[in-house]
C-alpha positions as CSV (number, residue, x, y, z in Angstrom):
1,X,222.7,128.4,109.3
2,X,225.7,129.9,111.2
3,X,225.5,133.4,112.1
4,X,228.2,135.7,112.7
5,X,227.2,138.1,115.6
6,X,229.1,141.6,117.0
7,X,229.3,143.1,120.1
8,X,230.7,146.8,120.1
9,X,230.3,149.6,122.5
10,X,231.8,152.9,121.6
11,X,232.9,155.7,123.9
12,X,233.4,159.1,122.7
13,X,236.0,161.0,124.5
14,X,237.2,163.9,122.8
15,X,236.3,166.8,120.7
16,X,237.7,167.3,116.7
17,X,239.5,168.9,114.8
18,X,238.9,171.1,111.5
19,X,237.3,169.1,108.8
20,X,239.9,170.0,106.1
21,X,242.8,169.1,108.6
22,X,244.1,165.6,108.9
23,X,243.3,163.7,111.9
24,X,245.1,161.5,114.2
25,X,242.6,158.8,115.9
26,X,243.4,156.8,118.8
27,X,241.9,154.8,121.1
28,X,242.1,150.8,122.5
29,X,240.4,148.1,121.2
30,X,239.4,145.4,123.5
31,X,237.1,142.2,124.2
32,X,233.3,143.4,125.1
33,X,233.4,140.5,127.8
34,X,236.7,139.9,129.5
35,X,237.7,143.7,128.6
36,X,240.9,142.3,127.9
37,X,243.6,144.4,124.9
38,X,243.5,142.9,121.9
39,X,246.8,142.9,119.8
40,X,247.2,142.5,116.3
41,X,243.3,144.0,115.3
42,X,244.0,145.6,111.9
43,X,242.5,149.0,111.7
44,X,241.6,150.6,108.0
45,X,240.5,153.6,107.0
46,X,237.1,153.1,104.6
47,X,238.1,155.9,102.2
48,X,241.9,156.7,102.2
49,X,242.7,152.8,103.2
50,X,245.3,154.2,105.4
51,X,246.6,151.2,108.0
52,X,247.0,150.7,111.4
53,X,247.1,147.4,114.0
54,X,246.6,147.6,117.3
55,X,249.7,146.8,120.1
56,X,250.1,144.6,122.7
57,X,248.1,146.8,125.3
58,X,245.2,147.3,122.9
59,X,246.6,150.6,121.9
60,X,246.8,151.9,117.9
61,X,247.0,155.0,116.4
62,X,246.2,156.2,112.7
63,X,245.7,159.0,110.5
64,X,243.4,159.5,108.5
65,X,242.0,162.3,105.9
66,X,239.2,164.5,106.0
67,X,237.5,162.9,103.9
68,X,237.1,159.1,106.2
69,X,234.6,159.0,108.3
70,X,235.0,154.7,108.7
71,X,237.3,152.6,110.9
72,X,237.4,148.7,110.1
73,X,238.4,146.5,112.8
74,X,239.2,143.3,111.5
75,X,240.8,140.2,112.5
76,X,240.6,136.2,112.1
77,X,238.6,135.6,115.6
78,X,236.7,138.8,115.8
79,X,235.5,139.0,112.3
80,X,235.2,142.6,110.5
81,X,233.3,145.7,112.4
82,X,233.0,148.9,111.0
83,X,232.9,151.9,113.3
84,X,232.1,155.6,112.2
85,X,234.8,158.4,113.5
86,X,232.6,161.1,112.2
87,X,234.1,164.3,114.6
88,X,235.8,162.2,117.0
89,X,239.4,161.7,118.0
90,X,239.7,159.1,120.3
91,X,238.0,155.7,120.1
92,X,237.4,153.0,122.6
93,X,236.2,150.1,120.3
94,X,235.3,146.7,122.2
95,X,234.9,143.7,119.6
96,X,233.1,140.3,120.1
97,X,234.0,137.1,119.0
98,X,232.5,135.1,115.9
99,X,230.4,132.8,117.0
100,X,229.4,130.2,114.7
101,X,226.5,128.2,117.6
102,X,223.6,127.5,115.6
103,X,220.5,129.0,117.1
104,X,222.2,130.4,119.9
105,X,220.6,133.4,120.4
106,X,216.9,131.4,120.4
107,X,218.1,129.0,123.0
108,X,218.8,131.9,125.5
109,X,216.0,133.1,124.3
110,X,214.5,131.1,125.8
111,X,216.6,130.5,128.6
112,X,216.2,133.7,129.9
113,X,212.9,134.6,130.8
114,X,211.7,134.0,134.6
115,X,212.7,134.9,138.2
116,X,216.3,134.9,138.8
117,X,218.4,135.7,141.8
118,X,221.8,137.2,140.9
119,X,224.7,137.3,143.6
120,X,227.4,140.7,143.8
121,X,230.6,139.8,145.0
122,X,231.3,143.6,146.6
123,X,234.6,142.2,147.9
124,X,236.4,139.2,149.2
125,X,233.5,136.8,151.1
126,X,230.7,139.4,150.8
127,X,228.0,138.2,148.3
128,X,225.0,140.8,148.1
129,X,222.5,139.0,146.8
130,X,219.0,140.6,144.5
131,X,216.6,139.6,142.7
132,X,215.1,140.5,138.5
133,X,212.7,139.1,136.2
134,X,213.3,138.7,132.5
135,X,209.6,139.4,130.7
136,X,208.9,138.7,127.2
137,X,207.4,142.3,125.5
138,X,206.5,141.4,121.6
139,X,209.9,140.1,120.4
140,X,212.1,141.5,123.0
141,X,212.8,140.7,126.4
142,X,212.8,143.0,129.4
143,X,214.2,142.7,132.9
144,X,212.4,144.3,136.4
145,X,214.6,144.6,139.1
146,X,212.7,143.0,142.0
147,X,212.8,144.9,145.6
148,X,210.1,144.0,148.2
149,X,207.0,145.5,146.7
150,X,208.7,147.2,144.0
151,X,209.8,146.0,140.2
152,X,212.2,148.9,138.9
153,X,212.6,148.8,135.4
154,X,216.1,148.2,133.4
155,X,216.3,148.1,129.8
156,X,215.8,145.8,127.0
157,X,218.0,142.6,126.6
158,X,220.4,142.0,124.2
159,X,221.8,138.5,123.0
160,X,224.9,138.7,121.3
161,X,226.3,134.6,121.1
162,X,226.5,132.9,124.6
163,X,226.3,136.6,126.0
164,X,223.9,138.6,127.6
165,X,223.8,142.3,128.3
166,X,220.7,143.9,130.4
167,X,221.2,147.9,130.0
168,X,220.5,150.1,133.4
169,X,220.2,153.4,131.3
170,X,219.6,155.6,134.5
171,X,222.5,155.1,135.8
172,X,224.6,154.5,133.1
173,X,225.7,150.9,134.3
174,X,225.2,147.3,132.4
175,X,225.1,144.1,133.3
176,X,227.1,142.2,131.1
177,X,226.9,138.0,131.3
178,X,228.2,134.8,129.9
179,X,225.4,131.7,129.8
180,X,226.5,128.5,130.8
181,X,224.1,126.0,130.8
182,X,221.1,127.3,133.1
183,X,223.9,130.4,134.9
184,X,224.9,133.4,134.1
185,X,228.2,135.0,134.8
186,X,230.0,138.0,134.4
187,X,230.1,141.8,135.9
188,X,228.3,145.0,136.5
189,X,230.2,147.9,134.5
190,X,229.6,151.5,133.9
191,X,228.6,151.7,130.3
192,X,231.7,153.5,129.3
193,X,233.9,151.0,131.1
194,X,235.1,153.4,133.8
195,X,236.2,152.3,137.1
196,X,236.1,148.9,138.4
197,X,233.6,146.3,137.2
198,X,231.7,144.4,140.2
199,X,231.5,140.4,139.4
200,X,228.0,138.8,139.2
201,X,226.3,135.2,139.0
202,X,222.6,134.2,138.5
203,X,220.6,131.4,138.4
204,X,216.3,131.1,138.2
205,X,215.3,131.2,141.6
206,X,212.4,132.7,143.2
207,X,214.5,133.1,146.7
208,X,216.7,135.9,147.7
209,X,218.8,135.2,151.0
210,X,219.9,131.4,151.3
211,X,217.7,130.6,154.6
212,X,218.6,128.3,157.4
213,X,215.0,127.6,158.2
214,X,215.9,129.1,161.8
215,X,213.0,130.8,164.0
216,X,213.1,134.6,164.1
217,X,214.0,135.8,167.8
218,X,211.0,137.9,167.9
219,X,209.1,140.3,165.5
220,X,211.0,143.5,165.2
221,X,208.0,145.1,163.2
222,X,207.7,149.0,163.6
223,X,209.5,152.0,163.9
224,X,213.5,152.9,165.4
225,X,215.7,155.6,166.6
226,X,218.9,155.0,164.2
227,X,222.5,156.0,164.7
228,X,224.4,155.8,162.1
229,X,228.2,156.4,163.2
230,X,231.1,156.8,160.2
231,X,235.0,156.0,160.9
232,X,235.7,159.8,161.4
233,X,233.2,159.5,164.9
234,X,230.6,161.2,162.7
235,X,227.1,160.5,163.7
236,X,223.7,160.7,161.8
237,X,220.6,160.1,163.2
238,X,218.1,158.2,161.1
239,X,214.4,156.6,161.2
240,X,214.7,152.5,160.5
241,X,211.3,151.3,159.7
242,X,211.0,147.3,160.0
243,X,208.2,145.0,158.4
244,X,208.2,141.8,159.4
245,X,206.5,138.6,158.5
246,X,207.3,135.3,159.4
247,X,211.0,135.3,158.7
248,X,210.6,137.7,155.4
249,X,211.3,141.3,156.0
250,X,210.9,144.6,154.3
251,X,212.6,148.1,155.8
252,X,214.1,151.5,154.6
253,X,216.3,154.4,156.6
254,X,214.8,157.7,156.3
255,X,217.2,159.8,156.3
256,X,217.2,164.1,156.2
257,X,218.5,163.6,152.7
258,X,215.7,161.2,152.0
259,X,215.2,157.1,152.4
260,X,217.0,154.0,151.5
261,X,214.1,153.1,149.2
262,X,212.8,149.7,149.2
263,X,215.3,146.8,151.4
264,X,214.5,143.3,151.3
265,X,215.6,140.5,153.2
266,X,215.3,137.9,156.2
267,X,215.5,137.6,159.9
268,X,216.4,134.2,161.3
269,X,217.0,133.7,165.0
270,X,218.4,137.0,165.9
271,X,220.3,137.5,162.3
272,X,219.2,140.0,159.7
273,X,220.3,141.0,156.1
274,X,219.0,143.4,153.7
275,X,220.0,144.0,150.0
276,X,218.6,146.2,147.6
277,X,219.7,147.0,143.8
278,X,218.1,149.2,140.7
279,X,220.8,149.7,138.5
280,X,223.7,152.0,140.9
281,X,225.9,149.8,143.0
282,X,224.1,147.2,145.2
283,X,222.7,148.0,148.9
284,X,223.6,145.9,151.9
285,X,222.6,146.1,155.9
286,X,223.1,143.2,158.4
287,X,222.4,143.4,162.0
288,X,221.6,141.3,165.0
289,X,218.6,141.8,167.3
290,X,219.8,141.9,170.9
291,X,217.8,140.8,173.9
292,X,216.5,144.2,174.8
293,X,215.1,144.2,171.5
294,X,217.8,146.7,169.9
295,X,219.5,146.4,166.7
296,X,223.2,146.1,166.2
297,X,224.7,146.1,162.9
298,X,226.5,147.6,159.5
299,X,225.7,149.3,156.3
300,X,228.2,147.4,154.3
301,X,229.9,148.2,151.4
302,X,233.2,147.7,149.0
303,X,235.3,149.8,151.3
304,X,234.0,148.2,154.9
305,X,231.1,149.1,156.8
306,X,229.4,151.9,158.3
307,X,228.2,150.6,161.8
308,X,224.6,151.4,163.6
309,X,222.5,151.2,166.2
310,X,218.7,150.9,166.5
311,X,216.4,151.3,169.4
312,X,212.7,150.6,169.4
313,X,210.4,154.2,169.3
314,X,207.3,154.3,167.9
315,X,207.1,158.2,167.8
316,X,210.9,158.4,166.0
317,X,211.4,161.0,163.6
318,X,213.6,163.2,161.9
319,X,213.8,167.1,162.1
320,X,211.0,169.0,160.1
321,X,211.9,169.0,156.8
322,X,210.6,171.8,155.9
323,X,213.2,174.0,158.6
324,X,216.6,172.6,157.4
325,X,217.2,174.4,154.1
326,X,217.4,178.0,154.1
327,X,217.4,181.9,151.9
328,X,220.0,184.5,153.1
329,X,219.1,186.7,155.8
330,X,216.8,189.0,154.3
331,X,216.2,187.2,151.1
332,X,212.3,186.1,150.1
333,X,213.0,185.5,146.4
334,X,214.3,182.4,144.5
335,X,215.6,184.1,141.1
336,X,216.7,181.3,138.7
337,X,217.5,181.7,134.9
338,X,219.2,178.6,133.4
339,X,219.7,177.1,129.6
340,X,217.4,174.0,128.7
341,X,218.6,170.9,126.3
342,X,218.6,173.7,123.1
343,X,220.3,175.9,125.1
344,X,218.0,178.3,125.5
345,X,218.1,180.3,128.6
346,X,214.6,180.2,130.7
347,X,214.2,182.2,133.7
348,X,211.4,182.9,136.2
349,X,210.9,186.4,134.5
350,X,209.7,184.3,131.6
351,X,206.6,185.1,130.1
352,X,205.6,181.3,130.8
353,X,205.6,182.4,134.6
354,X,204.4,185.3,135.1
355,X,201.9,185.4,137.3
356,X,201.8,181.9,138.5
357,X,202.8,180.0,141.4
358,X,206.0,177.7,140.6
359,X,207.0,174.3,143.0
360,X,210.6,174.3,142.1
361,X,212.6,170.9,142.6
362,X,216.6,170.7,142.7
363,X,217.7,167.4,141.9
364,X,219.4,165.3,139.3
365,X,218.7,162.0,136.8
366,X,221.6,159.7,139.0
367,X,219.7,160.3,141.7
368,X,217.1,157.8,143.9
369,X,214.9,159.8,145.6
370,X,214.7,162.1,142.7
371,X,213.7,159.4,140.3
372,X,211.0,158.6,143.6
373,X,210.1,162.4,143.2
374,X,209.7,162.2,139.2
375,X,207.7,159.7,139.3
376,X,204.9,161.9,142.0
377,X,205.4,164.8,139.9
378,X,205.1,164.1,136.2
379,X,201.2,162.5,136.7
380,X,200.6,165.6,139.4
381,X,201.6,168.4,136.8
382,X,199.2,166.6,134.4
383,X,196.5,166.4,136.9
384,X,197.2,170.2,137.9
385,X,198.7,172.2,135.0
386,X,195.4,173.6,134.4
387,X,195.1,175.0,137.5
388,X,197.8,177.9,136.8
389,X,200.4,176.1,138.7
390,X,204.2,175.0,137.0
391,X,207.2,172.9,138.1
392,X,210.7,173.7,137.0
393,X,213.1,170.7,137.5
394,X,216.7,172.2,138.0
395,X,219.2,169.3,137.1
396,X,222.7,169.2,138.6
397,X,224.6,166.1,136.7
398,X,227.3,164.4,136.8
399,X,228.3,165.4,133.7
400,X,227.6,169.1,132.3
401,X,228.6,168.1,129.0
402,X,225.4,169.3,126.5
403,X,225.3,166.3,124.7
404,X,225.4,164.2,127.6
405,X,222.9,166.3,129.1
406,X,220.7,165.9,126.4
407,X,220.9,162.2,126.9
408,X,219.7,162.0,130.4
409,X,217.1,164.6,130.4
410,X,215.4,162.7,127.0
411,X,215.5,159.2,128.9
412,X,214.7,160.6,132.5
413,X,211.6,162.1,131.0
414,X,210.8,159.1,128.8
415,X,211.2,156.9,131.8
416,X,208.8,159.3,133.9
417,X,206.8,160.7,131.4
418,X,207.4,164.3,132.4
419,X,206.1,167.5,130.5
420,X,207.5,170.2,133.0
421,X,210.4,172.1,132.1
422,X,213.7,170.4,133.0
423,X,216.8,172.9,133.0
424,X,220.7,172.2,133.5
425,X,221.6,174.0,136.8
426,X,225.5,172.8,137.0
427,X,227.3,169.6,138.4
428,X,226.6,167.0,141.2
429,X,227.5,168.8,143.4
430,X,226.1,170.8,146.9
431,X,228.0,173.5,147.0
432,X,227.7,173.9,143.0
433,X,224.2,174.5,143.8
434,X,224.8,177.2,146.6
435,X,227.5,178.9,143.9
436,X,224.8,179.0,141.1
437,X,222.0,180.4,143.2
438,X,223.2,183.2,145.3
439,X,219.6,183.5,147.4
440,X,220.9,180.0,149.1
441,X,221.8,180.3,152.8
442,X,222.2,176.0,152.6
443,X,222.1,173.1,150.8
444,X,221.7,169.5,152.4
445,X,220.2,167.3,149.8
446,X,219.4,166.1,146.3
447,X,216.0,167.2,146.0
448,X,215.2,170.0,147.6
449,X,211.5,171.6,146.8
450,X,210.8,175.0,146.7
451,X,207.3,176.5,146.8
452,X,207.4,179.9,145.5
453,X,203.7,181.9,145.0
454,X,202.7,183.8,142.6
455,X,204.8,187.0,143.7
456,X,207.5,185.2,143.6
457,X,208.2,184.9,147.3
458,X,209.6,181.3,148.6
459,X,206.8,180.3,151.0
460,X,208.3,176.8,151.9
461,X,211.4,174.7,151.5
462,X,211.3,170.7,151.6
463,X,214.6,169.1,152.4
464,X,214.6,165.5,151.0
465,X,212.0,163.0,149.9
466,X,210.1,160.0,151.4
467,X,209.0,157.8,149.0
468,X,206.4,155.1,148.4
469,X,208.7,152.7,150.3
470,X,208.7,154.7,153.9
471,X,204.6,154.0,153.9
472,X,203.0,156.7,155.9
473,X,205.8,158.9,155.5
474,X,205.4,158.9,151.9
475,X,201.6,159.6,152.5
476,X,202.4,162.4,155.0
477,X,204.1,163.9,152.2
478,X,201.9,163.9,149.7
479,X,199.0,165.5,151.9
480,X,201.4,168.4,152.9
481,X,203.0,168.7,149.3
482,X,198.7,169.1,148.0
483,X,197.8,171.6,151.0
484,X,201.1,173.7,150.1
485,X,200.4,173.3,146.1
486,X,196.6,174.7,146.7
487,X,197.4,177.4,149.3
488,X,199.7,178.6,146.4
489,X,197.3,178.7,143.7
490,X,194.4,179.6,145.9
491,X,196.5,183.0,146.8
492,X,196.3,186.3,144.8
């Protein structure tokens, strides 16, 4: 039996007008895979029937009455969709083709699941290459994102004809594919269709790098001095840490702002590359190994490269991080009082903290080492709650907008399973953070933790985060984070 299968993805853009006023809605309707404009789509109004058709650039305008709360997008090739305008003015409507393959949907079905190795093409002749699985859960399918020891999650497929789109809710980002035969092709996009679309290709494959089979120069296990040095002259000194065996390899950068996360790759002869991707853009290093035994390479990206240099030094480490982020002169307290998804304004004068020590965290749900972070604090507040003690997450998004906040915050503590309070401290943004709390002598990085006692006096800052993927680092951390945590609720 044939089916007829749709592909829409809606972005809401702009606010309304009065209920009893007529409204003009506009918008572009285009192809959900090639993004193309699509002329000639008519466009009907449910209720009033008024008309419309799109233009040549996917463009169309119509008006309708209070009373219509459905568009219909219909044509001979796309079929007939139906898209509700309920309170919004401007549409972007992207329509798939009828597809009339018989069982197409259980063939990739069945296609899909496995271990795949996709490819990035970040610009002309650079291919970053990473690695996912696609699991069967009941009668879905789900994809991990494979990097070294790790398997981030993404979301849950969807099939729509030869078409395949694997969601990356954290960071609002999609990867949206075309089968053909045992491949996939197509891009990664933001979900709203904003900025420029990177192109992908996959096929099953347990590997990664495509190896030459050559001998690694040496093992370059252990830990570097790292120099990162921009186009402006700009240096930053980093920590590489290097895991080598045979010709597989497993590293991160710590950084002051926090680490690279998990990077996987190969060394052969005196070559290496590292990728790394969980839904944001895709991570690439490659260096060589020179004969003293230092490293010589890039951080590369869509624009160029950021050049480095890595020398051998098993004591190599960064500043304290607990001595980079600062209060004013003079200043002990951290006062915060900021609204929550309801819009309900919670403060540290709240009943709900009075009297108890608080670990406050700045961060934000686009970010890394915050979702690193999340993921150490949400089972630690269950284990400790009890104890007297709270954390208060204060979110600076990309977006500020309450709906959109709402969105984040419900996944990011879905994905993470987190029962502290979450508030909305601003935008993305460092100095945003110094504007909103005044106490602030600096701000360096997305998360900072604060440590504040039962008084309300900041005892210690933490600039940063080492994860699970820096190793000891990460283990460092969670020894000091306990001592600090107990000294706190331990004190009267």
């Amino acid at each position: 039996m044939k089916q007829l299968l749709f592909f829409i993805l809606i972005i809401v853009a702009a606010g309304s007008l009065p209920a009893q006023t007529p409204r003009i809605i506009r918008g572009v309707v285009s192809d959900a895979v090639s993004l193309a404009p699509l002329e000639g789509i008519s466009i009907a109004a449910k209720t009033s029937h008024a008309l419309s058709e799109s233009q040549t650039d996917g463009i169309f305008t119509i008006e309708i009455t209070a009373k219509d709360s459905i568009l219909r997008f219909s044509s001979e090739e796309y079929g007939d969709v139906e898209v509700s305008v309920a309170g919004e003015n401007s549409l972007n409507v992207k329509l798939s083709k009828k597809t009339a393959v018989p069982d197409g949907k259980n063939n990739l079905a069945a296609l899909l699941p496995g271990k795949w190795r996709g490819t990035f093409t970040i610009r002309d002749g650079i291919e970053v290459p990473f690695n996912f699985e696609v699991i069967t859960e009941g009668k879905s399918l789900s994809v991990l994102l494979i990097n070294g020891e790790e398997k981030f999650p993404a979301g849950t497929v969807s099939i729509i004809g030869d078409s395949v789109f694997i969601p990356l809710p954290l960071f609002d980002n999609e990867l949206a594919v075309k089968a053909s035969g045992s491949s996939l092709t197509g891009v990664l996009r933001r979900q709203d269709l904003r900025g420029n679309a990177t192109l992908v290709q996959a096929t099953k494959s347990p590997y990664r790098f495509i190896e030459t089979g050559s001998t690694p120069v040496r093992d370059i296990t252990g830990k570097y001095d790292v120099v990162f040095k921009s186009l402006n002259g700009k240096e930053e000194k980093a920590v590489g840490i290097f895991e080598q065996h045979g010709n597989k390899l497993q590293a991160t950068f710590l950084r002051i702002t926090g680490d690279s996360r998990y990077l996987e790759g190969v060394i052969e002869d005196n070559r290496i590359q590292l990728s790394a991707f969980i839904g944001s853009g895709p991570s690439f290093y490659r260096a060589t190994v020179n004969n003293d035994g230092s490293l010589q390479g890039e951080s590369v990206n869509a624009r160029g490269g950021i050049p480095f240099t890595a020398i051998r030094n098993e004591k190599a480490e960064l500043p304290d991080a607990y001595t980079l982020t600062t209060l004013k002169d003079g200043v002990t307290t951290l006062p915060f009082s900021f609204a929550d998804t309801d819009g309900q304004k919670i403060s540290n004068t709240d009943i709900k903290f009075a009297g108890k020590p608080i670990i406050l965290t700045i961060g934000g749900t686009w970010c890394p080492n915050c979702m690193d972070e999340a993921a150490f604090l949400g089972p630690w507040y269950d284990k400790n709650r009890n104890r007297g003690i709270e954390i208060v997450a204060l979110q600076y998004e990309r977006d500020t907008d309450p709906v959109y906040v709402k969105k984040v915050f419900d996944r990011f503590k879905k994905q993470y399973k987190l029962q502290y309070t979450l508030l909305i401290g601003g935008v993305a943004d460092k100095q945003a953070v110094v504007s909103s709390l005044p106490a602030l002598n600096n701000f360096l990085s997305f998360p900072t933790t604060f440590f504040i006692d039962r008084n309300g006096k900041v005892q210690k800052i933490h600039t940063g985060f080492s994860g699970p993927a820096t190793g000891k680092e990460y283990e460092n951390f969670i020894r000091e984070f306990n001592e600090e945590a107990d000294k706190l609720i331990a004190a009267k």
